[in-house]
N, C-alpha and C positions, 0 to 999 in steps of 0.2 A: 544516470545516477543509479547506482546498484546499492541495494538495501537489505542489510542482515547483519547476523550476531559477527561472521568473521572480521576482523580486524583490517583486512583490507578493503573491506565496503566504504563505500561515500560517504552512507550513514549509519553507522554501526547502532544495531540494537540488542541491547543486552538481556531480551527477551529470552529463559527456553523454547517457549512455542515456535522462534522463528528459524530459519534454516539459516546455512550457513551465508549462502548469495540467494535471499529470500525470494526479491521481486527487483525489479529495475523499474524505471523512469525514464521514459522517452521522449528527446520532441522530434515532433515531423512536421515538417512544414511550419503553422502557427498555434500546432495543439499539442498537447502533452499527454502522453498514453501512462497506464501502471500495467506491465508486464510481471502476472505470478508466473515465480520458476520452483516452486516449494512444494514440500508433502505436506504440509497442511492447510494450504490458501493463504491467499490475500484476502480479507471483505475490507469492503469498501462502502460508506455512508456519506453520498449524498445531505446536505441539507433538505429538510422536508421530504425524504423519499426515503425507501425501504432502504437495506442493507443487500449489498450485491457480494456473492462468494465467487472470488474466481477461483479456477483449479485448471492451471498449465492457460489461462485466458489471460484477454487483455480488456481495459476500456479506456474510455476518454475520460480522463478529468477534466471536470465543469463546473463553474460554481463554487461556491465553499464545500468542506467536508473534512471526515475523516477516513484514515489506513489505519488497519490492525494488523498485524502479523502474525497468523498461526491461529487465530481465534475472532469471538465477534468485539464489534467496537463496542458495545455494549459490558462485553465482561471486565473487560481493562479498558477503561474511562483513562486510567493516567496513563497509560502504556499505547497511545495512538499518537498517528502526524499527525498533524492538521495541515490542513493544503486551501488554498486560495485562486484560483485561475482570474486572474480578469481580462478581460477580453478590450 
């Protein structure tokens, strides 16, 4: 799933903050990774855990949570995914 403001993204966001093909979404195997490809990160918020910034990284989605695009999940509360993995 590829994630940004362009119009040809999966999930198009109408964010400034986010780039044009922001971040992607992978599965491999039976886990789902969030790949930043952006000048301004991904963060990404865990349930109960700190806020993680990627920059050109990747991690595993676990758990509940949120994606920001371009900024923290914290500054735009309404402008985040919410993502679900259950296992």
């Amino acid at each position: 799933i590829v994630i940004g403001r362009d119009v040809s993204c999966n999930l198009v966001v109408p964010d400034r903050m986010a780039s044009r093909q922001h971040a992607r979404i992978e599965r491999r195997r039976d886990k789902f990774f969030v790949i930043d490809q952006s000048t301004n990160g991904t963060f990404v918020l865990f349930d109960g855990e700190p806020e993680i910034t990627l920059r050109r990284e990747e991690v595993m989605l676990r758990g509940k949570g949120r994606i920001a695009l371009g900024h923290s999940v914290g500054d735009v509360a309404d402008e985040t995914i919410h993502f679900e993995v259950k296992g």
